[in-house]
C-alpha positions as CSV (number, residue, x, y, z in Angstrom):
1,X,8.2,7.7,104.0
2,X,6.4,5.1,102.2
3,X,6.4,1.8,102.7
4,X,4.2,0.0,100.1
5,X,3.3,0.9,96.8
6,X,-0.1,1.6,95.4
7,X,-1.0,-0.8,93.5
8,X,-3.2,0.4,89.8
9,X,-5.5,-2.6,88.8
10,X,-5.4,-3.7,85.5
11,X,-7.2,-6.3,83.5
12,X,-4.5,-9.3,82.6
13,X,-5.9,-12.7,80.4
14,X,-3.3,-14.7,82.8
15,X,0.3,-14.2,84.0
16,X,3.3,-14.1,81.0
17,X,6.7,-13.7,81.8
18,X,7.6,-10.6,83.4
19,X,3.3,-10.2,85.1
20,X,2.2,-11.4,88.2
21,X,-0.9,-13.9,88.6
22,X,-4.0,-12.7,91.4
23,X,-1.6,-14.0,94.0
24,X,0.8,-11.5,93.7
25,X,3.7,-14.2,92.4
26,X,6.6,-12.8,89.6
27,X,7.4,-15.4,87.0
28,X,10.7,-14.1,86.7
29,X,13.5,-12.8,89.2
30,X,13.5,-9.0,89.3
31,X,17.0,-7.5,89.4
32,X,17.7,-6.5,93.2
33,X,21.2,-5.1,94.0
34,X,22.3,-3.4,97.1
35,X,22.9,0.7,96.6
36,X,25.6,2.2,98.6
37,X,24.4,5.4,98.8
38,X,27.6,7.1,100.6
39,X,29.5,6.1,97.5
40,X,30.5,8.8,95.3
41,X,30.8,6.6,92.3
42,X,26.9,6.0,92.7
43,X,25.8,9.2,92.8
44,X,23.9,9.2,89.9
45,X,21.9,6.1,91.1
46,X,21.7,7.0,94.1
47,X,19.9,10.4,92.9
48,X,17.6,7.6,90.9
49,X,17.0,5.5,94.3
50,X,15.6,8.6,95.8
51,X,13.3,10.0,92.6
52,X,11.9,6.4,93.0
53,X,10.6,7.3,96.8
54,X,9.9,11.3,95.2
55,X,7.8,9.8,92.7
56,X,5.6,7.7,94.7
57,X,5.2,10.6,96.8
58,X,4.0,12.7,94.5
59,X,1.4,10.4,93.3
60,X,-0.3,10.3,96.4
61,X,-0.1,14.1,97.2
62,X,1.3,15.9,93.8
63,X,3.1,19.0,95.3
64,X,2.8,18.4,98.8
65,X,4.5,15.1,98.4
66,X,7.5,14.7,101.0
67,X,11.1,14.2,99.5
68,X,14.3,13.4,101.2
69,X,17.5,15.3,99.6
70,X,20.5,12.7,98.7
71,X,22.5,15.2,101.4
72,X,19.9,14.6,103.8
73,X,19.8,10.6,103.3
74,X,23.6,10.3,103.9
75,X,23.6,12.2,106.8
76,X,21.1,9.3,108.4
77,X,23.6,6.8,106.9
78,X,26.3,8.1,108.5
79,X,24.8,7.9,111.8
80,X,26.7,6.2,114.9
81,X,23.4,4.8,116.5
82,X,21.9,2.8,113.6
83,X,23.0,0.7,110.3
84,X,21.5,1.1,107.2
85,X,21.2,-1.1,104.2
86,X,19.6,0.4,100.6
87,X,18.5,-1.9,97.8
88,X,17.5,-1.1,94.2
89,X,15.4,-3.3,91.9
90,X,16.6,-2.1,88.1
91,X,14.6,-2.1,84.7
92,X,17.1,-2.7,82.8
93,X,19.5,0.2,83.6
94,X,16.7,1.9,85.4
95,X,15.9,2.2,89.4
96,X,12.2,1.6,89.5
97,X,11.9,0.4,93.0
98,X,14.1,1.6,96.4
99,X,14.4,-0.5,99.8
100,X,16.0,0.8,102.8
101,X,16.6,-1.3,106.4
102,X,17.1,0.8,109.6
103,X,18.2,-0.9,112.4
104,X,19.2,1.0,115.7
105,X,22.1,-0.1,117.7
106,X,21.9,2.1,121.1
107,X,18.3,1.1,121.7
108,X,15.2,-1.1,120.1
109,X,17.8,-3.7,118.9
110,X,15.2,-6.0,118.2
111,X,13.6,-3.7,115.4
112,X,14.1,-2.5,112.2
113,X,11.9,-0.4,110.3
114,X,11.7,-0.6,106.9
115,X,11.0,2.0,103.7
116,X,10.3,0.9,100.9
117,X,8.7,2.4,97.5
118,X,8.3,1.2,93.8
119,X,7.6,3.4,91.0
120,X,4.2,4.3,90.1
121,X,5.3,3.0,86.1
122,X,6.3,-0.3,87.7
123,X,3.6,-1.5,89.6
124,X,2.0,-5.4,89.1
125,X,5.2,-6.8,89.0
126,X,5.8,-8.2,91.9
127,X,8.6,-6.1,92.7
128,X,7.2,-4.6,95.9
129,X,6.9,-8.4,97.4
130,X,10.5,-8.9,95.9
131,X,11.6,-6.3,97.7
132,X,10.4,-6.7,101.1
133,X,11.3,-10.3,101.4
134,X,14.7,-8.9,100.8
135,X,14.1,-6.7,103.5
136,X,12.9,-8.9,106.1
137,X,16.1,-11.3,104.7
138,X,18.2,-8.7,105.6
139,X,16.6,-8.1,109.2
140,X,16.6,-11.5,110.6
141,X,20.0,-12.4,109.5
142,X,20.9,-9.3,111.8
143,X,18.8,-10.3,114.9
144,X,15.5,-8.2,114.1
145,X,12.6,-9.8,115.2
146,X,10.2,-6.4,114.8
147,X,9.6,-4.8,111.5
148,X,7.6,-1.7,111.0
149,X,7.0,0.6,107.7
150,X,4.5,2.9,106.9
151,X,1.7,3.6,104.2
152,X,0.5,7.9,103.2
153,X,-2.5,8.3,101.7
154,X,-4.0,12.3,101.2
155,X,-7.4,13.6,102.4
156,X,-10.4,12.3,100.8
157,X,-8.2,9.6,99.0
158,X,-7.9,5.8,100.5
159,X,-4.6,3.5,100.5
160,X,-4.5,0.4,98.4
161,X,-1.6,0.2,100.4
162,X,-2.7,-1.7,103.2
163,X,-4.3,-4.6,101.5
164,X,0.1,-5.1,100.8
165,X,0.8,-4.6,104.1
166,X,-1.7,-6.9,105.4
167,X,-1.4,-9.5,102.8
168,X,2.4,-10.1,104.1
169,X,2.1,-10.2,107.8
170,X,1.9,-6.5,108.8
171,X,-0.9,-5.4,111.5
172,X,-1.7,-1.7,112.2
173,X,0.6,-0.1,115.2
174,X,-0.9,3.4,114.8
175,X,-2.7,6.0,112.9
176,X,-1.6,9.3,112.1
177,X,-3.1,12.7,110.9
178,X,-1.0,15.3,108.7
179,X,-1.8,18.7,108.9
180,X,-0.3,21.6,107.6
181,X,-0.5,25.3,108.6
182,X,0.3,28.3,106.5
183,X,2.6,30.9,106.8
184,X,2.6,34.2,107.7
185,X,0.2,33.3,110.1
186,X,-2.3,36.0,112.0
187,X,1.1,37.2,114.1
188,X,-1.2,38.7,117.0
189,X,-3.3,35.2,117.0
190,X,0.0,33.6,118.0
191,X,1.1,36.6,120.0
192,X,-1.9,36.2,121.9
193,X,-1.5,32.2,122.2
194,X,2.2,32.6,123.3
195,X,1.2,34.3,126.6
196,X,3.9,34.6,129.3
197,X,3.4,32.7,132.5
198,X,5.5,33.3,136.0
199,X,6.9,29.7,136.3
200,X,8.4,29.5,132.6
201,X,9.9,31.3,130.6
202,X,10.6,30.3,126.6
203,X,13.9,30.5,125.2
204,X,14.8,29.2,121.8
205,X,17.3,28.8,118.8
206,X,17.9,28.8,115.3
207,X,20.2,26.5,113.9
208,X,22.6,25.7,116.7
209,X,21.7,24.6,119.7
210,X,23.0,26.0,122.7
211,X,26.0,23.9,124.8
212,X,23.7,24.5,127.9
213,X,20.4,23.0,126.7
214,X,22.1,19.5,126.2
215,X,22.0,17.8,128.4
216,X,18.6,19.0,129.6
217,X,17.3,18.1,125.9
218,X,18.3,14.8,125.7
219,X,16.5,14.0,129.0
220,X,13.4,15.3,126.8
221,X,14.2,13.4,123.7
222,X,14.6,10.1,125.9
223,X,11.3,11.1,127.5
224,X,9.9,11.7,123.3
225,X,10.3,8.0,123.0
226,X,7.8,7.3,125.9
227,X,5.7,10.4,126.5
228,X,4.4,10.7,123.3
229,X,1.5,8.2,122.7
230,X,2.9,4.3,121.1
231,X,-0.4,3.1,120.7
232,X,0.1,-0.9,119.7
233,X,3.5,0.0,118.6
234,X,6.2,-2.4,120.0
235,X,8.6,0.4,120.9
236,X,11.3,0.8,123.5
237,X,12.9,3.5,125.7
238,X,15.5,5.3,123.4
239,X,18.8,6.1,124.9
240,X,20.2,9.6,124.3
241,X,22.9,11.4,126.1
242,X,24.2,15.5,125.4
243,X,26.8,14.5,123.1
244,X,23.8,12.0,121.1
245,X,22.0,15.1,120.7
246,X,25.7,17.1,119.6
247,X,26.1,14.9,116.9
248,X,22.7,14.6,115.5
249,X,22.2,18.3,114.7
250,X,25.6,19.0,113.6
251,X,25.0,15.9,111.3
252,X,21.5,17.1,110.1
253,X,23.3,21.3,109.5
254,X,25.8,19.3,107.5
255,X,22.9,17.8,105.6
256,X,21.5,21.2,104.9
257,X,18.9,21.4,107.2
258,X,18.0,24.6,109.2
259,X,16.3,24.2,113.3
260,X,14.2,26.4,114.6
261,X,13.5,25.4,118.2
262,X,11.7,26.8,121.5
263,X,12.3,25.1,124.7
264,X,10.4,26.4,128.4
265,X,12.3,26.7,130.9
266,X,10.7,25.7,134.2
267,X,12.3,29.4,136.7
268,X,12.2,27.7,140.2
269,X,14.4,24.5,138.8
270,X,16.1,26.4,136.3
271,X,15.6,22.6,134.2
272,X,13.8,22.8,130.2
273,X,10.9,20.9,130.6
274,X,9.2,21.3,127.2
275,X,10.3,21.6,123.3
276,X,9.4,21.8,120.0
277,X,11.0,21.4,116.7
278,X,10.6,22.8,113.1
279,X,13.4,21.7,110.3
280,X,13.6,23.1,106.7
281,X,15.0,21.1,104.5
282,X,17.4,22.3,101.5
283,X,15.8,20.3,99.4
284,X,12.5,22.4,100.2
285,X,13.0,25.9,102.0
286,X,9.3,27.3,101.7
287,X,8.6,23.9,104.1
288,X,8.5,23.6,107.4
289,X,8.4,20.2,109.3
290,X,7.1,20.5,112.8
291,X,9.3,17.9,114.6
292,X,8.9,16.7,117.8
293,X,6.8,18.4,120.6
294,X,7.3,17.1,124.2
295,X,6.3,18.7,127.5
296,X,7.0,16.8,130.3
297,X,4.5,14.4,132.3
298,X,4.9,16.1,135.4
299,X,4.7,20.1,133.8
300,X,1.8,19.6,131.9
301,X,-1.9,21.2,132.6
302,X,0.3,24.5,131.6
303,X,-0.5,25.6,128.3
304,X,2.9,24.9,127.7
305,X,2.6,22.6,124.2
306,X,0.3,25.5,122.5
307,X,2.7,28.6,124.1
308,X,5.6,26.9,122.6
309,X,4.3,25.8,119.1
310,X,2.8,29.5,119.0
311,X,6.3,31.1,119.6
312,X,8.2,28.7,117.6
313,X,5.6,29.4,114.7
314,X,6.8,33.3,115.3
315,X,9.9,32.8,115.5
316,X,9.9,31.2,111.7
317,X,8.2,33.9,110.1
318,X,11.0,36.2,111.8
319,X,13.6,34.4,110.9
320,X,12.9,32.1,107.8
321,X,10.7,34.1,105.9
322,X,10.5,31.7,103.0
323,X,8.7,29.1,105.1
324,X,5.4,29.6,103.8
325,X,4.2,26.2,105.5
326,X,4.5,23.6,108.0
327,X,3.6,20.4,108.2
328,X,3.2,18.0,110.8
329,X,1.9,14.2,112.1
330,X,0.3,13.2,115.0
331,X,-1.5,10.1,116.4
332,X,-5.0,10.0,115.6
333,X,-4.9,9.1,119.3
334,X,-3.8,12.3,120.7
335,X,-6.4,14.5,121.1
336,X,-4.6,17.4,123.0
337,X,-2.0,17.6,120.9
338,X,-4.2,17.7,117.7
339,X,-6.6,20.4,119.9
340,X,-3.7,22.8,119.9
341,X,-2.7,22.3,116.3
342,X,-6.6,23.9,115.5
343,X,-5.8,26.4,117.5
344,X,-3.0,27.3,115.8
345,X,-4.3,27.2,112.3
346,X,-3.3,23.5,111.3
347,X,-5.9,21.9,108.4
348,X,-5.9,18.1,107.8
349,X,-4.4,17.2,104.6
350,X,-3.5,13.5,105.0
351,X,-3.3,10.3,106.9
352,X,-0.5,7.4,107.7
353,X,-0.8,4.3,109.3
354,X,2.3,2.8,111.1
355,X,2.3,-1.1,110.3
356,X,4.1,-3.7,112.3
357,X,4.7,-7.5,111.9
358,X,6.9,-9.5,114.6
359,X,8.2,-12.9,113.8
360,X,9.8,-14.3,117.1
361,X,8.1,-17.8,117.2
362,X,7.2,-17.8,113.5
363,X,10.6,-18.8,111.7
């Protein structure tokens, strides 16, 4: 997810029609249309929309850039706990710049996070500014009084993305670290790490979760939203229920994605008390994302996070053969969870910064 461009300097004499002057202001309307992106008839710009996020992604991390598929994007848009609103700004009959609002509706209802890219071609036009006034227009005419976006850059690189982000309003919320881990990995490394212990036991699944692990794993997903370290974010408690986390993986299969998931299962309760995640998209089969990881406040000081990710990471090569990485993101903040990663092979290749601007009392 990106959510401001990179700008490229470039010498200018003094703003014409179409530049920008050193404030960042357009001297003429760029052409901003709302995309509906569920819409067969707009397939083919909706393909366009997306290449737009692709590309910026690609300039900041060539082939390890992260794309969404168009299936993937409708399935989020089809969602029952959140509303979603796409806009395109067009060069003449081309999409050079792609704004989406997401706004929850079972929890958070005073946010709404933004993603927003403009193609690397298109830069210095003042389209990126054009665009996330839209955005926040859109947001407070629905109520949204927190808005949060992102900005990627890769190792050794920096992001001239935050002077954006800063320049209209947006402080930093929290800083992430991507890391990615190859596949096959040293199996009897993982073996090793994946060691049994009495109390728990690991179970897991691919593709389809088990009827009996629901309600259990939306106890852990609720517990995801304020386990996991916030940092300054303004987040609340998320509300999920068994037949919240039903509908979100049957939406995400329909999508094309694949799950592969290990849970531990705490013996004396009989309760899961831990998880982790890896999807593969369609879009991408030899690439793993490494979801969420949770292991419960009160089960923790068992090895439990590194024992899971290890057996989930073997469970992968057995099953999905074609992964041949995984990536994942964590806050720069959590050291035990980015302790285990380097135990498990994981290598830094990146860095995001989650950016946050609230405007109750500044209308």
């Amino acid at each position: 997810m990106t959510y401001a461009v990179r700008p490229r300097p470039r010498k200018v004499a003094g703003p014409r029609r179409g530049e920008v002057d050193r404030l960042g202001a357009v001297n003429e309307d760029p052409d901003i249309r709302p995309i509906d992106l569920l819409d067969p008839v707009q397939e083919p710009a909706a393909r366009d929309w997306i290449e737009v996020h692709a590309a910026v992604q690609r300039e900041l991390f060539g082939d390890r850039g992260s794309a969404w598929t168009l299936e993937e994007i409708r399935g989020f848009h089809r969602s029952p706990t959140g509303r979603r609103f796409a806009l395109a700004a067009w060069s003449a009959d081309r999409i050079v710049g792609a704004l989406e609002v997401r706004m929850p509706t079972t929890d958070n209802l005073d946010l709404a996070l933004v993603w927003l890219s403009v193609h690397p071609d298109h830069r210095k036009r003042g389209l990126g500014a054009a665009l996330l006034r839209e955005g926040e227009s859109i947001a407070a005419a629905h109520g949204r009084g927190t808005l949060m976006g992102e900005t990627e850059w890769a190792e050794g690189d920096t992001d001239e993305a935050e002077a954006f982000a800063a320049r209209h309003g947006y402080a930093i919320g929290q800083t992430m670290i991507r890391s990615a881990m190859r596949l096959p990995a040293d199996r009897a490394h993982l073996e090793a790490l994946a060691r049994s212990d009495d109390d728990y036991a690991v179970e897991s699944f691919v593709d389809h979760i088990p009827e009996e692990w629901l309600d259990d794993r939306a106890v852990l997903q609720q517990r995801m939203s304020t386990d996991a370290p916030l940092d300054d974010l303004a987040l609340e408690e998320e509300a999920w229920d068994a037949e919240r986390v039903r509908e979100s993986f049957a939406r995400a299969l329909e999508s094309g994605r694949r799950f592969v998931e290990s849970a531990a299962r705490h013996l004396p309760t009989g309760r899961l008390v831990a998880f982790t995640t890896i999807a593969v998209s369609a879009g991408s089969p030899d690439l793993g994302y490494q979801q969420d990881t949770l292991v419960l406040r009160e089960h923790r000081g068992h090895g439990l996070g590194l024992r899971l990710k290890a057996a989930n990471a073997l469970r992968v090569m057995d099953e999905l053969p074609q992964v041949t990485s995984v990536r994942t993101w964590n806050a720069a903040s959590n050291a035990h969870m980015l302790a285990v990663n380097r135990r498990l092979g994981y290598a830094v290749e990146g860095y995001s910064r989650e950016w946050q601007k609230q405007t109750r009392g500044n209308e």
